[in-house]
N, C-alpha and C positions, 0 to 999 in steps of 0.2 A: 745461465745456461748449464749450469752445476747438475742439474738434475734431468737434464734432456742427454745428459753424458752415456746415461743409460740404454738409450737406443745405438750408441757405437757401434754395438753388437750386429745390429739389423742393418745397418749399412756397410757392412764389413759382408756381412751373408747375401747380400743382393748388390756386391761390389761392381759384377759385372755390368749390370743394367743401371746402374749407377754413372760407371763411367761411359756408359755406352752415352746416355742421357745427354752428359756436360758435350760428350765432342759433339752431338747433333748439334746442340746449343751453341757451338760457337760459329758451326758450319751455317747453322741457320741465320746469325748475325751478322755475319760476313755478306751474304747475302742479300738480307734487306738493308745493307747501309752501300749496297751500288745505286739505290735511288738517289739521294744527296749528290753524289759524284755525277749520275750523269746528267739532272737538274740542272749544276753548274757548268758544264760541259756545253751543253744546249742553251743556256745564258748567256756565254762565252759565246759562242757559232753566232747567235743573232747579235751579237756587238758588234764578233768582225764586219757580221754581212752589210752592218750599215756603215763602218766606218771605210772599211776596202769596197764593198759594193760588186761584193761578187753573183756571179748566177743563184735567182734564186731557189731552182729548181736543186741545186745541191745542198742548200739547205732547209731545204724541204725532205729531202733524202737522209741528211745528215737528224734532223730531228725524228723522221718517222723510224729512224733505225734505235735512235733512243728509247723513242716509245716503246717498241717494242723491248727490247733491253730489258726496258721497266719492267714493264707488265710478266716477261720472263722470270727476272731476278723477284719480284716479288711472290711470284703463283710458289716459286722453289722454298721461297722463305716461310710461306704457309702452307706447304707441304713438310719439311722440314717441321715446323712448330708443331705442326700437329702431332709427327711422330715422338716430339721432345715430352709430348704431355702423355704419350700412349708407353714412353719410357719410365719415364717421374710417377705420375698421375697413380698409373698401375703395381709402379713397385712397392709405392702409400700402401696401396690396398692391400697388397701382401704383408707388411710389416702389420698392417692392422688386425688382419687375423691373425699372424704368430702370437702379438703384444697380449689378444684377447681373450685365445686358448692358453697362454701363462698366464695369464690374470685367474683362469675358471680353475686349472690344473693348481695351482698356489691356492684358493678359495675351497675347493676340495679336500686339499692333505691339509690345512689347518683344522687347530681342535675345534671343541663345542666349546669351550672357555672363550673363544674368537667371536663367535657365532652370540654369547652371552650376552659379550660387549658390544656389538657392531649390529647394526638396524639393516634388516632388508634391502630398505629403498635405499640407503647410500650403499652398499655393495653394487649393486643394480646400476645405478648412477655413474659407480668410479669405471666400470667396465662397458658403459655404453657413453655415456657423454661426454667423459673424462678420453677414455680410449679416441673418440673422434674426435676433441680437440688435439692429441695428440698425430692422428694420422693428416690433422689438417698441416701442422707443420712437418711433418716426413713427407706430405708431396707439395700441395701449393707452396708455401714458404720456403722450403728448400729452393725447388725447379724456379721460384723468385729471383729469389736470391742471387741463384747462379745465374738466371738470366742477366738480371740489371747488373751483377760484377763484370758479366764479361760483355756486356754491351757500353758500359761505362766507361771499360778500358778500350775498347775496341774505337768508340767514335773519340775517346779525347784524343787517344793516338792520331787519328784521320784530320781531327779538328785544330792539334799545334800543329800537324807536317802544313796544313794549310795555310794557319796563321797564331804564332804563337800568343802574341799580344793578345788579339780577341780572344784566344779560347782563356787567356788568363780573365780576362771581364768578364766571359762567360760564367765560369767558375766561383764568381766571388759569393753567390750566394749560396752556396753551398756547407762551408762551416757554420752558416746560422741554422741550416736545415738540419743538421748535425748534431746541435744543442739541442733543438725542439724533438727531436726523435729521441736523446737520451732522458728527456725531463719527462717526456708523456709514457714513454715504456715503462718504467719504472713503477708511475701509479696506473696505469692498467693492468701491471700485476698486481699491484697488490687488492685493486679492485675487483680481476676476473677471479682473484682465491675465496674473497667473500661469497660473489655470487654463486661459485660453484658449492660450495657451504651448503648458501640457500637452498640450489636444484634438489640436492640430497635432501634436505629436511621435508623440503615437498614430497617426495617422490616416497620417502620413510612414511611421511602421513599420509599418502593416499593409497598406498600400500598396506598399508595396515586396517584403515578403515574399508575396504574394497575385501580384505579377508577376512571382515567379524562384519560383514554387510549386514547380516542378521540380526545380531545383537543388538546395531546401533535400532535398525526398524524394531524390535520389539519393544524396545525401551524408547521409540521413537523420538532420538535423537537426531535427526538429519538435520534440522534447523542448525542445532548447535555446534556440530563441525562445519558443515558447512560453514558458518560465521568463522569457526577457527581456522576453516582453508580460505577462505579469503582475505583472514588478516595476515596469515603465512604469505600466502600469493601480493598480498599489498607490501610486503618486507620487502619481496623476491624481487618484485616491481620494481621498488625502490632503489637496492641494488642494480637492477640492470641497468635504469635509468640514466644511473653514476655513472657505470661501464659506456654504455653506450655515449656521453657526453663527450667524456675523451678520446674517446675512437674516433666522434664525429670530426674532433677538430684535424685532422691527419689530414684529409683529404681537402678542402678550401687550404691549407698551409700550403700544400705541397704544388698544388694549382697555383696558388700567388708568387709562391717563391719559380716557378717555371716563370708568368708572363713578367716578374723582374728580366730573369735573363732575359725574356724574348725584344724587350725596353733597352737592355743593356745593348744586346747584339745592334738592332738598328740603330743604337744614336752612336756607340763606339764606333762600328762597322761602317758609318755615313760618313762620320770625319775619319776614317780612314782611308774612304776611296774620293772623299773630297780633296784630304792630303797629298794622295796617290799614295799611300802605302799598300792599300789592297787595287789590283789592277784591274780586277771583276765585279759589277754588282752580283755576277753568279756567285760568286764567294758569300757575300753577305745572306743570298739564298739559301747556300748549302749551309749555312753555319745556324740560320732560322731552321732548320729542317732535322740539322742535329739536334738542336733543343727540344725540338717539339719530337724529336725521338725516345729521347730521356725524359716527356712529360709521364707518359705509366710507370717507365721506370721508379722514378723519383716519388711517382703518388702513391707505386705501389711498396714502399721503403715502409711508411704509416702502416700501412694495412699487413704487410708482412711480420714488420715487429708488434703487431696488435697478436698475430697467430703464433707467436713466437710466445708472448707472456703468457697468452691462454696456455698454451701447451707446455708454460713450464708450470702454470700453478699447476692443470692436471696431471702432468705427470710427477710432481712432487706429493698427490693423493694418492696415487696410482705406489709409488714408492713404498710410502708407509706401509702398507699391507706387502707388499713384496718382500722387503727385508723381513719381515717377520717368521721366525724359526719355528717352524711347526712342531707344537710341544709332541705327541706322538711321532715316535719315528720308526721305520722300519732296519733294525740292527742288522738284520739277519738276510745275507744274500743267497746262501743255500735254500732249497724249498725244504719247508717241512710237509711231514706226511702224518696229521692230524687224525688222530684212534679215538679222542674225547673224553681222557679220562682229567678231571677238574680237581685241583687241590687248593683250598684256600688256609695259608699258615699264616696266624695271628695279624690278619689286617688291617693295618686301618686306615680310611679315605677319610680327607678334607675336601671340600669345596672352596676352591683358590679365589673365587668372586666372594662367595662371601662367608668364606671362614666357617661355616658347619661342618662341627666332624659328622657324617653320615654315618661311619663304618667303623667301630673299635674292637681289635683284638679279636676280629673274627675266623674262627676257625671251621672247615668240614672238606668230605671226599663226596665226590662223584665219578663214581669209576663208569668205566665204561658198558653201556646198554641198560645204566640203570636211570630213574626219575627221581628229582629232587622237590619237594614242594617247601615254597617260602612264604610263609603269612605273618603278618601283621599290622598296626594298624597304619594310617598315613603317615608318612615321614618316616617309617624306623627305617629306611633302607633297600629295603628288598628291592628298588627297579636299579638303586649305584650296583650292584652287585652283578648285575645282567649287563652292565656299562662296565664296567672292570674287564668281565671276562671278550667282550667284544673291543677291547680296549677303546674306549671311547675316553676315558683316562686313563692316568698312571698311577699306581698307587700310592701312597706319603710313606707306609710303613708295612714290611710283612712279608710276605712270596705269596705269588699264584704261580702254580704252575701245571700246565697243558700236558699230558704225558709222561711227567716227569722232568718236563724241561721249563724252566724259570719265561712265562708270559711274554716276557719283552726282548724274549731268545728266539721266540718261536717268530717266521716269518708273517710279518704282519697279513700281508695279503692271502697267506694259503690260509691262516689264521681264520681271519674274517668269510674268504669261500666256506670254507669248514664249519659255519656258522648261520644255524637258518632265524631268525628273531620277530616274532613278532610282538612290533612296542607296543604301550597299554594308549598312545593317543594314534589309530589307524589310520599311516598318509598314503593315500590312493593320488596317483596324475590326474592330468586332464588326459584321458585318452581310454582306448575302449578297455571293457573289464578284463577281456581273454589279455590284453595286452600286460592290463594290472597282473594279471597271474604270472603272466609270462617272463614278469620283471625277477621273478626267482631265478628264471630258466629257458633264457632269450633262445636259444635253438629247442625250445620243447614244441611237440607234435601238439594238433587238436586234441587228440586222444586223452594225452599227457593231464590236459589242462580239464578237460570233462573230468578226469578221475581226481585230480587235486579238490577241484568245486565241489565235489561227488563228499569226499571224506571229509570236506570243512563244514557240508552243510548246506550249502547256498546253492548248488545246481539246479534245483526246483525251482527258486525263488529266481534266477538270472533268466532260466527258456521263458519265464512267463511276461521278461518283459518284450517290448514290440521286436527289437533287433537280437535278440540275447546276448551272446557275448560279442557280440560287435558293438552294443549300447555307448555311447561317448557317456563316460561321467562328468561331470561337472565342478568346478574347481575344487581339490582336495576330497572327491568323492560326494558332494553334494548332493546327487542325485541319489544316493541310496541311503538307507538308515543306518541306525547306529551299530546295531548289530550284522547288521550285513556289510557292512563296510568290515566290523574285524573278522568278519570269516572269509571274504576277500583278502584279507592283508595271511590269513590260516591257511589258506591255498598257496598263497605266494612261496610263504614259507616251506612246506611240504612238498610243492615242487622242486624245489631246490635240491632234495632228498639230501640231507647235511648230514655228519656228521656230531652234530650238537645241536639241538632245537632247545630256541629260548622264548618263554611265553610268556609277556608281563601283563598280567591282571588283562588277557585278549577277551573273557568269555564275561564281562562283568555288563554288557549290552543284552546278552543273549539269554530268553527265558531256560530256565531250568530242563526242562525238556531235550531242545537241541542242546544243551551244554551236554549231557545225559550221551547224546547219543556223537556230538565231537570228542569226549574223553573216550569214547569204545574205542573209534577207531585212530584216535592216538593213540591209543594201548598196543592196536597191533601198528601203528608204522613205525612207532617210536623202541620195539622190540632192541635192537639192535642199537640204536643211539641212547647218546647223554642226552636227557631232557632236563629242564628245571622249569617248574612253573610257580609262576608270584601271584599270587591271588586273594582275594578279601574271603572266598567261599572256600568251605571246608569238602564243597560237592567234587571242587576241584583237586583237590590235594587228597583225599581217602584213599585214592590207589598208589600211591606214591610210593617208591621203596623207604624213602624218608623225607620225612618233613622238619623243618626248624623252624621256629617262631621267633620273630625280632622287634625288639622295644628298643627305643631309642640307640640304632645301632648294633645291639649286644645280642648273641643269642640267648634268649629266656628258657624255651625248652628246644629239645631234640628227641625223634624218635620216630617208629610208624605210627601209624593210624589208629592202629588198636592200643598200642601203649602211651598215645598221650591223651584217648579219649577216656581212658582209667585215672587220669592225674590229675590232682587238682589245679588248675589255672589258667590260662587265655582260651587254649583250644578247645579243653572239653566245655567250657562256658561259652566258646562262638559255639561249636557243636550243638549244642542242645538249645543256644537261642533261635540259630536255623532253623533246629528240625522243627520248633514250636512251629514259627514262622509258614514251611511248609505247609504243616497239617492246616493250620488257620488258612491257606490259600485252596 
């Protein structure tokens, strides 16, 4: 229970409905155990009437008055229950959506270093499957719980005032029940932790094969995972099969160990009214009726503590990610008010997964309204540098700093507003294009959003399909091409109207032409803003106020357009292999 300690909190925040819950619970108790009493009551009346031989027209009255009794006390007892589960039931539900938005709000402020290590599908998994076995035990098991405690005290009290002796017989099977509940608990957690293992590892592979669908058909693999998810699926089997073993035996235990007592009651109970110690066979009725009260009770002991281990392995996976201290933090609770002027002194980045320094002893300015162009070949760096400054990490060594104030001073959040980016792999939703745009700029007008499309390019290419900007794309933009997917993701950005635009290698889809005519009108929006562009083409970077070249990490050259296409080394040789290039096309 060490790790279900953790929801203390949510039942401290829904205390009232909480305690509202237990008093129905006991009110409702109280209620359905006047059946038993007036059973025996009405047992009792037809003894007298045969042994006195009274009118039997008063006991006939005297029974019909039971009946109904009954039939009263019981409708109140299921009206009562019902509300006990519209108490419980419901405040589950609410704990489940708090527990799940901390789950998503934790999953959000952690870094990309998290995201490195941890697979989709088990993310996925701890926050849907994991979260539901936990809301199973914040209401079923709980409202259990507290049912069979207080209905256990409630009839054993009813059951010594009656007859101390039988309710001791009654009782004796009860410590073995006790044993077998602590022995099966135990390995059905440690069972339900494996299978939940499994679910993740399914749910990471079909997740993954479901988002390279393509690849696998091109390469016409389907046979082959398939075969791999069905030996997965035959693992996952396997496991549950274990799980379910022990679960199963809970309920036949708990059934056998009831018709003991119910064996116990009639053969102690008979030699006690053959003795004369009990005066009523209504007694030995009522005390049958007690037991067979306590029969869901007691069956449902198994199955409570079966939801009880689930919900501790999941919430002990649920945990692991919770504790974990979000390496990015935001320092700074004043807002900052973001001008864009970029300074990088002598820095240098590792990569904490896997040990690559990316970034050594890197130095430059980007003041503000001017363009920065980064080229080089794969690897030297240029897209950590655009992750630096969006702080997607921290730096090892060095200062950056925003305005003149040290990166990890300035308020992370106004930071990132301040911040229009588009990455070099373009993720578009499932949802329509205008919306994609609109993801810069959630209250932007239609107008807004025509004129962003309008300056990236694609407004022609969007009205010509059937819906236009109402088109649904299809997962991570499928439905559009490669290049029109990043001048989608160029829109998004420009909408946003940022203060610092960042653009990693966005135009390397797009032919020559429209790149030609998205650098014009970057020219004019980016007037005013810090831009920095990463790119493999020199078509991209020639208008740049400055440009730097980077080879493993280090800057090689620095300068404009015109003065590094005069020097000898990387640039003016991609230079002039392009322009070859060009003329040949």
């Amino acid at each position: 229970m060490k790790e279900l300690q953790y929801l203390n909190k949510y039942f401290a925040k829904y205390k009232y409905r909480f305690l509202l819950g237990i008093f129905i619970t006991i009110i409702a108790q109280i209620f359905s155990l006047f059946t038993p009493k007036l059973i025996s009551k009405s047992f009792r009346a037809i003894e007298e009437f045969h042994k006195s031989g009274m009118n039997a027209s008063v006991i006939k009255t005297e029974l019909t008055h039971n009946i109904l009794l009954i039939i009263a006390s019981t409708l109140i007892a299921g009206i009562l229950t019902f509300l006990m589960r519209q108490t419980l039931i419901v405040m589950s539900r609410h704990v489940e959506f708090d527990l799940k938005n901390e789950v998503f709000r934790q999953y959000e402020n952690l870094s990309q270093n998290f995201y490195k290590k941890n697979r989709t599908g088990d993310l996925m998994n701890r926050i849907s499957e994991d979260v539901g076995k936990v809301r199973m035990y914040v209401g079923p098991a709980v409202m259990y719980t507290i049912n069979t405690f207080i209905r256990f005290t409630i009839v054993i009290i009813y059951m010594y005032n009656v007859s101390p002796l039988l309710t001791l017989y009654t009782l004796l099977p009860l410590p073995v029940l006790a044993l077998i509940i602590f022995r099966l608990s135990k390995e059905i957690n440690k069972r339900s932790t494996i299978f939940q293992q499994y679910l993740s590892k399914i749910s990471s592979f079909t997740q993954e094969i479901f988002s390279g669908i393509r690849v696998v058909k091109a390469y016409a693999l389907e046979n082959q995972y398939q075969n791999n998810l069905v030996d997965l699926a035959k693992e996952s089997k396997t496991k549950s099969m274990s799980l379910a073993r022990v679960q199963s035996l809970f309920g036949p235990l708990m059934i056998a160990l009831i018709g003991v007592s119910n064996l116990v009651v009639i053969y102690f109970g008979g030699l006690m009214y053959i003795n004369g110690t009990i005066k009523s066979i209504g007694t030995i009725a009522e005390f049958i009726l007690y037991v067979n009260m306590l029969t869901w009770p007691v069956a449902s002991i198994g199955w409570v503590s079966s939801l009880v281990q689930e919900a501790e392995a999941s919430q002990k996976r649920i945990n692991e990610f919770l504790k974990i201290e979000p390496e990015i933090k935001n320092k700074a609770e004043e807002h900052s008010v973001i001008k864009g002027e970029i300074e990088f002194k002598n820095v240098t980045y590792t990569y904490q997964d896997t040990e690559i320094i990316a970034l050594k002893n890197i130095s430059f300015t980007v003041k503000k309204g001017e363009t920065l162009a980064i080229l080089g070949k794969t690897g030297s760096g240029k897209s950590s540098i655009l992750s630096l400054i969006t702080r997607m990490y921290d730096i090892s060594e060095g200062t950056i700093t925003i305005d003149g104030e040290k990166i990890d001073e300035v308020n992370l959040s106004d930071l990132r507003n301040s911040i229009g980016i588009v990455p070099q792999d373009a993720f578009l939703f499932s949802d329509t294009i205008k919306n994609n745009i609109k993801f810069g700029k959630g209250n932007a007008t239609d107008e807004e959003v025509f004129t962003a499309a309008k300056q990236a390019v694609v407004h022609d290419n969007i009205v010509n399909f059937n819906n236009q900007y109402e088109t649904i794309l299809g997962e991570r933009g499928i439905t559009l091409s490669g290049g029109q997917k990043q001048r989608v993701s160029i829109a998004r950005a420009i909408i946003k109207d940022p203060k610092i635009l960042l653009f990693d290698d966005c135009l390397s889809a797009v032919d020559t032409e429209t790149e030609e005519q998205i650098l014009n009108n970057l020219l004019k929006i980016s007037k005013d803003k810090t831009t920095i562009i990463v790119s493999h083409r020199v078509s991209s970077a020639k208008n740049a106020d400055k440009i730097i070249i980077l080879e493993n990490g280090k800057i090689l050259q620095e300068g404009s357009h015109n003065q590094l296409v005069n020097q000898e080394g990387y640039y003016s040789e991609l230079y002039l292999k392009q322009l070859s290039e060009k003329e040949l096309n």
